[in-house]
C-alpha positions in Angstrom: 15.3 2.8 -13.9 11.9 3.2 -15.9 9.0 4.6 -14.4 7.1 1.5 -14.3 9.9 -0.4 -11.9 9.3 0.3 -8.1 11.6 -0.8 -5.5 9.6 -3.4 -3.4 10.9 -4.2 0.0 12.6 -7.2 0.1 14.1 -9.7 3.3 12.3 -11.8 5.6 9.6 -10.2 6.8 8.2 -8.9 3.9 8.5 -12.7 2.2 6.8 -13.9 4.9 3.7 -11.4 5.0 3.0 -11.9 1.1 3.0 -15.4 1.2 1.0 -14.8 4.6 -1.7 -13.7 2.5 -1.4 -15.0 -0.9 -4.2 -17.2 -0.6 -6.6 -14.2 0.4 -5.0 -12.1 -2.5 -5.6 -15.0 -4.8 -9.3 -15.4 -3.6 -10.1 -11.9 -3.9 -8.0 -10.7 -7.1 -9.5 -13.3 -8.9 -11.5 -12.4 -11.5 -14.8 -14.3 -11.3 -14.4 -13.6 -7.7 -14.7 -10.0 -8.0 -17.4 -10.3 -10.8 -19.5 -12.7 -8.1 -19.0 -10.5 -5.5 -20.0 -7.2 -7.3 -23.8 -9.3 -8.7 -24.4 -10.6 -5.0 -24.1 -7.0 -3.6 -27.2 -6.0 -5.1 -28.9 -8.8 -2.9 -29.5 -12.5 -2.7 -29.7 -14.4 -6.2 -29.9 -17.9 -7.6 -27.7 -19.5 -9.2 -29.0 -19.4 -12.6 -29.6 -15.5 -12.2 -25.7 -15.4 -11.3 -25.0 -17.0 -14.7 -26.9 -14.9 -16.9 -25.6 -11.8 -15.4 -21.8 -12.9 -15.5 -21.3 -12.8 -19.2 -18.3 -15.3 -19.8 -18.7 -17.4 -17.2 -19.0 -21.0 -17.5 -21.0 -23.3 -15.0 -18.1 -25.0 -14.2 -16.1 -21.9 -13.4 -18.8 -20.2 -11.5 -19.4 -23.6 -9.5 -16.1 -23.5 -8.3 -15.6 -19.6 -7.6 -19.1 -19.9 -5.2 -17.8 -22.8 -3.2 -14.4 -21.2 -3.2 -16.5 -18.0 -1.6 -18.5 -20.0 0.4 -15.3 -21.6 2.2 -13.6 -18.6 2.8 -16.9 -17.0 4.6 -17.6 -14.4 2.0 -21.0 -16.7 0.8 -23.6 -18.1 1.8 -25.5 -20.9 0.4 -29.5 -21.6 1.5 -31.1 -24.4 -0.2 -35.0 -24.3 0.3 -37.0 -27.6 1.0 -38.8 -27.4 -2.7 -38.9 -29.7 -5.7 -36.7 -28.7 -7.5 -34.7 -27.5 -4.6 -34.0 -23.5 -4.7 -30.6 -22.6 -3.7 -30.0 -18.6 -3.2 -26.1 -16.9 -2.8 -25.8 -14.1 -0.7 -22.9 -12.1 0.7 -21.5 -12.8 3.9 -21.2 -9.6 6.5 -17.5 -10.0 5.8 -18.0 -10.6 2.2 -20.2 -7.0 1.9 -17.0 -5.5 3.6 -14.6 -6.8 0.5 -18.1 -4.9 -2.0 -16.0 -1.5 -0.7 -12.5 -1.9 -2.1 -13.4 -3.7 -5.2 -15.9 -1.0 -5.8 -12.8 1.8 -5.1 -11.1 -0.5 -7.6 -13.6 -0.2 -10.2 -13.9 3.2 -10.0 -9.8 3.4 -10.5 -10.5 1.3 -13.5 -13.1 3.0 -15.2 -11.1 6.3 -14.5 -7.9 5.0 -15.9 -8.9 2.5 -19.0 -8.5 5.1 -21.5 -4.6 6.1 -20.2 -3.9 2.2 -20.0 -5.3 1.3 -23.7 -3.2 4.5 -24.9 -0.2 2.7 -22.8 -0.7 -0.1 -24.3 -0.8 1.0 -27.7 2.4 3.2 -27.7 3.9 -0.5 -26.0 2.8 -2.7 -28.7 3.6 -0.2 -31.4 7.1 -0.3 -29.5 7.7 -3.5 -29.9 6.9 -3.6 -33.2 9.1 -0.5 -34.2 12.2 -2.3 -32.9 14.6 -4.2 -34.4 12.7 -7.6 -33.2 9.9 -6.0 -34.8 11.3 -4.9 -38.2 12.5 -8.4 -38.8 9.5 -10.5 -37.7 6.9 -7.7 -40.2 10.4 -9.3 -42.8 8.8 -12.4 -42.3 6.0 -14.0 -44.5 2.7 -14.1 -42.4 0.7 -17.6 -42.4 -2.2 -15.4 -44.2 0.3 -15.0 -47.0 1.2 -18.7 -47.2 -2.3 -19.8 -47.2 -3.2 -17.9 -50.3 
């Protein structure tokens, strides 16, 4: 078997924890999630604030990761009595407890993004060396049939 195929255990039990906890895994492998999480450990913010420090996210998309947060306990939202009303996010106790993983995961990233882009090369250039790929290079491009 290839390197990159691990046995996972399989039966009852072990169904029933993952889908125990696939809601929590979804929550917090998300990746707005853990791009939300890591901006509201350096302290409380606004919402606007969140926005321009998220680059990628759209209002929509962070609306619905902060009230995803916010239900699960990880967030808090404080709306002051101004006009226009100020709202401030800031991490939950348990939500600066998930700030320690997903910071052990970015340092695992950060060590290992050069050995995974190298991976992915040698993959990709593969696929393309194989006989799938010697017939589809066979093939005219749409570049070529646009000229």
């Amino acid at each position: 078997m290839a390197e990159t195929h691990t046995l996972v255990p399989t039966g009852d039990d072990a169904h029933a924890d993952c889908r125990a906890f696939n809601d929590v895994l979804a929550r917090i492998g998300d990746k707005w999630t853990v791009m939300v999480v890591g901006v509201l450990s350096q302290g409380p913010m606004r919402y606007s604030q969140i926005l321009k420090v998220i680059d990628g996210i759209s209002q929509r998309m962070l609306t619905l990761t902060l009230k995803g947060l916010e239900r699960d306990g990880l967030v808090t939202r404080t709306v002051y009595p101004t006009n226009p009303p100020r709202v401030d996010y800031t991490l939950t106790e348990r939500g600066q407890t998930l700030t320690v993983p997903l910071h052990g995961l970015w340092v695992w990233a950060r060590a290992n993004k050069s050995a995974i882009d190298e991976a992915r090369r040698h993959f990709d250039q593969g696929r393309r060396s194989g006989p799938l790929g010697a017939l589809l290079q066979k093939l005219p491009r749409a570049a070529d049939r646009a000229g």
